[in-house]
N, CA, C and O atoms as CSV, one atom per row, in Angstrom:
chain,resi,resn,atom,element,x,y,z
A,1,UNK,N,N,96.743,130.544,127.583
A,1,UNK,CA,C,95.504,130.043,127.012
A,1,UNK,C,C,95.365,128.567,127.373
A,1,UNK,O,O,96.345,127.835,127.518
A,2,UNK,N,N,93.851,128.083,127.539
A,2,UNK,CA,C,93.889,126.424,128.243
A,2,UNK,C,C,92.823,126.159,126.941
A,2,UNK,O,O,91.695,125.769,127.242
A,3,UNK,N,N,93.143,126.356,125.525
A,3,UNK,CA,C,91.774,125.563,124.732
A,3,UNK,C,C,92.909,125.085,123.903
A,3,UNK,O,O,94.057,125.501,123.746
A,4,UNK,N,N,92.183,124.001,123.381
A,4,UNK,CA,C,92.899,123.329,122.217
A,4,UNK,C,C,92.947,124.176,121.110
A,4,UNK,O,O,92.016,124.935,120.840
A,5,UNK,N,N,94.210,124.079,120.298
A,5,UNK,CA,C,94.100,124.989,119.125
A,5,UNK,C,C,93.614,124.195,118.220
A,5,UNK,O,O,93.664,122.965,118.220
A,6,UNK,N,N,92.917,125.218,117.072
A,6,UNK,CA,C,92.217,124.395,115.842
A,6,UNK,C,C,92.831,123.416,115.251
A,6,UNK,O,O,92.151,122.461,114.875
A,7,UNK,N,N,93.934,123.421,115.082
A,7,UNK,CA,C,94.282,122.335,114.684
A,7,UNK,C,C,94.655,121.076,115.285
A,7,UNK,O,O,94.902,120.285,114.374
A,8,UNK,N,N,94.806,120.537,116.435
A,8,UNK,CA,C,94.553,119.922,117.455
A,8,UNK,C,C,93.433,119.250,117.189
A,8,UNK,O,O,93.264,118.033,117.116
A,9,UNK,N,N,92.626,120.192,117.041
A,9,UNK,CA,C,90.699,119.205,117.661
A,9,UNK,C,C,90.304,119.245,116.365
A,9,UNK,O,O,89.162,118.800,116.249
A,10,UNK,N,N,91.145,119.859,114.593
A,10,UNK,CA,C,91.026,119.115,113.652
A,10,UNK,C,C,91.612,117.266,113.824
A,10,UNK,O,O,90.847,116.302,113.818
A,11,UNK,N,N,92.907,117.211,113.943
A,11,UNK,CA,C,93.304,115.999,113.660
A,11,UNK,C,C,92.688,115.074,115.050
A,11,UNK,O,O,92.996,113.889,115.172
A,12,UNK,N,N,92.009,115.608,115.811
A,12,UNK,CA,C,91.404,114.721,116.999
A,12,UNK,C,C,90.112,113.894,116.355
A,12,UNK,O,O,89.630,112.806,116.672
A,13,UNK,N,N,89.709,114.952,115.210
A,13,UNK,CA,C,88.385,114.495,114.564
A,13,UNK,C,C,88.679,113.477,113.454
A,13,UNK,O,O,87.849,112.634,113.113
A,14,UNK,N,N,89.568,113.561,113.055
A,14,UNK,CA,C,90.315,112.708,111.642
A,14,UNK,C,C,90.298,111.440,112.275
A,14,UNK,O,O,89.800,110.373,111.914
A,15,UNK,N,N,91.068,111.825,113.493
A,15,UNK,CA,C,91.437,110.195,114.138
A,15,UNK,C,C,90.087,109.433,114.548
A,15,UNK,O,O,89.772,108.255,114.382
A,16,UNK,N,N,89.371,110.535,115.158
A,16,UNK,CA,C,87.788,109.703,115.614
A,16,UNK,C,C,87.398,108.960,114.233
A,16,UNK,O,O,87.623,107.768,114.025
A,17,UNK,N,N,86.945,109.605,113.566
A,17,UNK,CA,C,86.492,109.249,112.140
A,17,UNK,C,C,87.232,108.039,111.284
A,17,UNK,O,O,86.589,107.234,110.611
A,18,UNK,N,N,88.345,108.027,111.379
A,18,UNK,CA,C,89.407,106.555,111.228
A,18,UNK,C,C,88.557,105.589,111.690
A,18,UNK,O,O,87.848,104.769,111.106
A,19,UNK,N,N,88.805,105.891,113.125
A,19,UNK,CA,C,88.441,104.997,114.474
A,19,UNK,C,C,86.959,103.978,114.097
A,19,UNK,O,O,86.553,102.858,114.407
A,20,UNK,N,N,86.570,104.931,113.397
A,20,UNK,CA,C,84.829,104.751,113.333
A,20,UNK,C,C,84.721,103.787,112.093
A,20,UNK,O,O,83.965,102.815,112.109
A,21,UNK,N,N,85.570,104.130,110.945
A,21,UNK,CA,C,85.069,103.544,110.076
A,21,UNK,C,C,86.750,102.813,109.599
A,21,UNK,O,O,87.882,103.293,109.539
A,22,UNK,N,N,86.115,101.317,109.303
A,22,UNK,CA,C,87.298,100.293,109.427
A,22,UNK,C,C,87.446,100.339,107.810
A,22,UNK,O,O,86.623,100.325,106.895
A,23,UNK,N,N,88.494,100.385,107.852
A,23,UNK,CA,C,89.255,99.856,106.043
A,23,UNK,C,C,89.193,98.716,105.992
A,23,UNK,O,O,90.107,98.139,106.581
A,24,UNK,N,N,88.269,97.939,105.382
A,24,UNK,CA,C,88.085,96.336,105.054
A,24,UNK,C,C,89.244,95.760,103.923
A,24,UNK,O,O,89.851,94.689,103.927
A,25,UNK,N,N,89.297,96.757,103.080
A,25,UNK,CA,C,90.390,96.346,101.736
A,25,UNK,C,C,91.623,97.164,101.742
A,25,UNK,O,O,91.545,98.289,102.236
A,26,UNK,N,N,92.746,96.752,101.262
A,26,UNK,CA,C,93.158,97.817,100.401
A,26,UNK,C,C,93.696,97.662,99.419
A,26,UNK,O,O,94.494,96.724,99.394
A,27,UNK,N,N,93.510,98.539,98.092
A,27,UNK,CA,C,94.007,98.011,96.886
A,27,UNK,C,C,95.194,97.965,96.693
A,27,UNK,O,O,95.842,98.632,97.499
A,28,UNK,N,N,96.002,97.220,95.623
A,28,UNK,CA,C,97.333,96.708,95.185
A,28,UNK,C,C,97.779,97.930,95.033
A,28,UNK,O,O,97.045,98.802,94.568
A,29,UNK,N,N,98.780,98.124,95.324
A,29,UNK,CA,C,99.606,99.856,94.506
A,29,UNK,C,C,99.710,99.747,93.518
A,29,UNK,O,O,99.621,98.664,92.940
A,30,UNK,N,N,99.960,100.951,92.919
A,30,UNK,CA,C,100.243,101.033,91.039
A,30,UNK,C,C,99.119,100.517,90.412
A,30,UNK,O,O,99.098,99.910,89.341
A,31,UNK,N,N,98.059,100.828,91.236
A,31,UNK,CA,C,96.751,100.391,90.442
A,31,UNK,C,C,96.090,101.729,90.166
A,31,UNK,O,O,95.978,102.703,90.911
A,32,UNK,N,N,95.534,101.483,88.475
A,32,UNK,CA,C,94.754,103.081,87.948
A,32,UNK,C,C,93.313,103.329,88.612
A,32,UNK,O,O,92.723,102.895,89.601
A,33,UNK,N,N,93.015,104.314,87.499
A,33,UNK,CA,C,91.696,104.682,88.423
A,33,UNK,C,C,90.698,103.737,87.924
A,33,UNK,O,O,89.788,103.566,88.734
A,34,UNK,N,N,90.591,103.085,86.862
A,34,UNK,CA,C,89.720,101.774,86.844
A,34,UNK,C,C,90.210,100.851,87.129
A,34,UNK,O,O,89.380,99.963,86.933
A,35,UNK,N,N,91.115,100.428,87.505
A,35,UNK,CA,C,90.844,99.291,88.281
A,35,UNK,C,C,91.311,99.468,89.437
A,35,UNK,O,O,92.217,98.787,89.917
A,36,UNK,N,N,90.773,100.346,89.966
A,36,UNK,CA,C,90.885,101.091,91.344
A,36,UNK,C,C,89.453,100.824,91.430
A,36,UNK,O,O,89.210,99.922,92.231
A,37,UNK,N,N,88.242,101.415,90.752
A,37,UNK,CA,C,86.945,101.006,90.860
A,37,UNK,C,C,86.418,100.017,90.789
A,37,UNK,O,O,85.613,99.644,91.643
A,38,UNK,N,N,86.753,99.296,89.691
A,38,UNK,CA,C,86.437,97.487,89.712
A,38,UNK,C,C,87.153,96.545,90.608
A,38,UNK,O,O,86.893,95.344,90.672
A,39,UNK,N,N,88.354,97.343,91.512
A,39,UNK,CA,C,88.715,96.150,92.877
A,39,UNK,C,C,87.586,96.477,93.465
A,39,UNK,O,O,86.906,95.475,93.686
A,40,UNK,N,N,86.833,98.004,94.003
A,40,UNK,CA,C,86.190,98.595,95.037
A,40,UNK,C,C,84.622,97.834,94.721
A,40,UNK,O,O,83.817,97.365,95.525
A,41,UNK,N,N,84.557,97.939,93.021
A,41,UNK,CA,C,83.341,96.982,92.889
A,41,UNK,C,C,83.480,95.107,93.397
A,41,UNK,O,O,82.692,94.395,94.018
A,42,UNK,N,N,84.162,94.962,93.095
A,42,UNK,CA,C,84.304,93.334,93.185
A,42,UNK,C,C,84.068,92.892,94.778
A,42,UNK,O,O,83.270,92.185,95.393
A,43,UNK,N,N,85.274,93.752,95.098
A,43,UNK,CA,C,85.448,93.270,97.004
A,43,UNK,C,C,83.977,93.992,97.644
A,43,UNK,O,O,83.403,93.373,98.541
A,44,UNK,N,N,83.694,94.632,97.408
A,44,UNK,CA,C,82.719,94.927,98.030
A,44,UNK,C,C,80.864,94.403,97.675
A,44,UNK,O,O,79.914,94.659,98.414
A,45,UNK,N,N,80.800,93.542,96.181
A,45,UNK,CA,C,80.248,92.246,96.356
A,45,UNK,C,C,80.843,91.126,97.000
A,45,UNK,O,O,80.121,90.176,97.303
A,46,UNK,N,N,81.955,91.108,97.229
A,46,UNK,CA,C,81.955,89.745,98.245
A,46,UNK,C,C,81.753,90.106,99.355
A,46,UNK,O,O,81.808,89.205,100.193
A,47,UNK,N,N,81.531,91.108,99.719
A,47,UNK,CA,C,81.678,91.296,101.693
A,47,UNK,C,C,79.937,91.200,101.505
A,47,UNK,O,O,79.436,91.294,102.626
A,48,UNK,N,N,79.119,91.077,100.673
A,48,UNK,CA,C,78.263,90.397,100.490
A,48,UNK,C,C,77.662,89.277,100.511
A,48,UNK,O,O,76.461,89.006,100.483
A,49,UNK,N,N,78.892,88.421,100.581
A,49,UNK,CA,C,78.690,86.598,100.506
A,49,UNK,C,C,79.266,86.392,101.522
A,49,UNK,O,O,79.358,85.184,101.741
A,50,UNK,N,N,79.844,87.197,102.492
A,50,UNK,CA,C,81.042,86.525,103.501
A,50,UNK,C,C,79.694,85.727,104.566
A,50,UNK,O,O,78.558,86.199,104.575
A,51,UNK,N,N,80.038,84.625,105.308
A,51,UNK,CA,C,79.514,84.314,106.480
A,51,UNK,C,C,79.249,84.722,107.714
A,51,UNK,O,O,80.089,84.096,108.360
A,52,UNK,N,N,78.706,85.286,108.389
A,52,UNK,CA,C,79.023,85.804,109.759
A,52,UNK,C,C,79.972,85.413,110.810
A,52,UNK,O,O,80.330,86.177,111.706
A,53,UNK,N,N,80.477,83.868,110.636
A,53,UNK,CA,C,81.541,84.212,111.102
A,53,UNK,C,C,83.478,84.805,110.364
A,53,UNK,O,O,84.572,85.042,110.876
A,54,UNK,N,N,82.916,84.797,109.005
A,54,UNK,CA,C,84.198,85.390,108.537
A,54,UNK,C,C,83.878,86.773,108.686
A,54,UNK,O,O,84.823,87.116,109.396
A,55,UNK,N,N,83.365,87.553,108.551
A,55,UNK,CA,C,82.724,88.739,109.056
A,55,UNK,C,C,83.231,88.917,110.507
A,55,UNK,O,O,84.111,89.765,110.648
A,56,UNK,N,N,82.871,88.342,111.454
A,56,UNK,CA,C,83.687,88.493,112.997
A,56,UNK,C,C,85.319,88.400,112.959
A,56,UNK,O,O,86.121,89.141,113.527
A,57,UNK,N,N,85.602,87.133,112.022
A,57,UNK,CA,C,86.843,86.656,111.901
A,57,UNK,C,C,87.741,88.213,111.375
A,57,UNK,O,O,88.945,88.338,111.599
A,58,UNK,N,N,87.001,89.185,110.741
A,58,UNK,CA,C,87.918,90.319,109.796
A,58,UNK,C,C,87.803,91.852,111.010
A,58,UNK,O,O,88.591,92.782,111.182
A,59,UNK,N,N,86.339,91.502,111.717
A,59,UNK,CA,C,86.065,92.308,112.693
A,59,UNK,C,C,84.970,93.304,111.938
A,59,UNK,O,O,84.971,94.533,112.013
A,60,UNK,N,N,84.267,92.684,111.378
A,60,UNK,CA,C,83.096,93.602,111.482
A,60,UNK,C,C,82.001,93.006,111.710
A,60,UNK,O,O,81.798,91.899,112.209
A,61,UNK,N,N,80.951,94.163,111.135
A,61,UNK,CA,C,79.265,93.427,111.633
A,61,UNK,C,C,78.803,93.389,110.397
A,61,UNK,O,O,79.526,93.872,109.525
A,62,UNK,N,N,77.610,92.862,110.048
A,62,UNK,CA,C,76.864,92.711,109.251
A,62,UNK,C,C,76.320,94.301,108.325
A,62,UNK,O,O,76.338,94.818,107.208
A,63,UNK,N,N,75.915,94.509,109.592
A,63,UNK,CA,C,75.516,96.070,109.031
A,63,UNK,C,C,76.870,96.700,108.506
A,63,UNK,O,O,76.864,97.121,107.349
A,64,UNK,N,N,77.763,96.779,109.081
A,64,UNK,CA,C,78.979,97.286,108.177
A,64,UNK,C,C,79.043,97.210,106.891
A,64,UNK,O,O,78.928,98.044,105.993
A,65,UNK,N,N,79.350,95.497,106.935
A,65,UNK,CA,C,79.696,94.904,105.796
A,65,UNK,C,C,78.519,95.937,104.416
A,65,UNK,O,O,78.974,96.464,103.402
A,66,UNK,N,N,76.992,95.945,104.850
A,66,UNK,CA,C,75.956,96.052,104.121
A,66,UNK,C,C,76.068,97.721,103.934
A,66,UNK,O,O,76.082,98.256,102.826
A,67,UNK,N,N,76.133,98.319,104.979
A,67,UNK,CA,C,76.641,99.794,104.217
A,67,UNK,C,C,78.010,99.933,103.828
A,67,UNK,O,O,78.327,101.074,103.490
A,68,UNK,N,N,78.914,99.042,103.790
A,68,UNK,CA,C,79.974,99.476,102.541
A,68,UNK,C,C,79.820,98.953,101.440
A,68,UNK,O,O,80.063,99.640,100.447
A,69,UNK,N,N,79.418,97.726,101.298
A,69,UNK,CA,C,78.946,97.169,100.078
A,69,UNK,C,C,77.549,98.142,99.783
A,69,UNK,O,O,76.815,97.355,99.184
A,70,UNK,N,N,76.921,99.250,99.880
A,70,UNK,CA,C,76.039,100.044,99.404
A,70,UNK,C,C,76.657,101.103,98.996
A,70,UNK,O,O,76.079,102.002,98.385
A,71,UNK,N,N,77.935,101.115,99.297
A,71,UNK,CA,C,78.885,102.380,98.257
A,71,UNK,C,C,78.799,102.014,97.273
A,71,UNK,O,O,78.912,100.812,97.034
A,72,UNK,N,N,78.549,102.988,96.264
A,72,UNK,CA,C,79.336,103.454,94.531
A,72,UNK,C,C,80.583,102.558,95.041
A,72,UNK,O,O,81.113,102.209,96.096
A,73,UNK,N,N,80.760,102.365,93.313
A,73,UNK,CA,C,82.316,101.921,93.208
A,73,UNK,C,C,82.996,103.211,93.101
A,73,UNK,O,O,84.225,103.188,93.049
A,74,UNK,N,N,82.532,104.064,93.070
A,74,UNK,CA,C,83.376,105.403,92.982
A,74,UNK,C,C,83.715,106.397,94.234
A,74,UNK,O,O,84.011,107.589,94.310
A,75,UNK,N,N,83.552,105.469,95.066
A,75,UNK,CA,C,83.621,106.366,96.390
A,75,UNK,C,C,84.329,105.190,97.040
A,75,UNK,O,O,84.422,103.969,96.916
A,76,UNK,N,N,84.773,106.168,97.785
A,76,UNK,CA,C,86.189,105.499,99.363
A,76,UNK,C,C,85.414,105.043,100.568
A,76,UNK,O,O,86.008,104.630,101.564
């Protein structure tokens, strides 16, 4: 057989999808589920105030920054 098996061109898609979307934060360990949401709220009003060039400086764009800061605090 010459095809990729399903699971193959599953984790090919995981990795694209990584690839695509950058982890700006990550929270402290041993942190609960609220204040798991109020880091996700907080940091993600500041990627609101950042400058464009601290924004380049972390490696993203503007538009990034503006659709992750348009997440719920309850979402990843």
């Amino acid at each position: 057989m010459g095809g990729m098996s399903d699971v193959r061109l599953q984790l090919l898609a995981s990795e694209l999808e990584s690839e695509q979307r950058p982890r700006v934060f990550s929270a402290p360990q041993g942190m609960g589920r609220w204040g798991l949401m109020l880091h996700r709220w907080r940091t993600r009003r500041a990627l609101l105030q950042l400058e464009d060039y601290q924004l380049r400086d972390i490696g993203i764009s503007w538009e990034q920054a503006r659709h992750e800061a348009s997440k719920p605090f309850w979402r990843d």
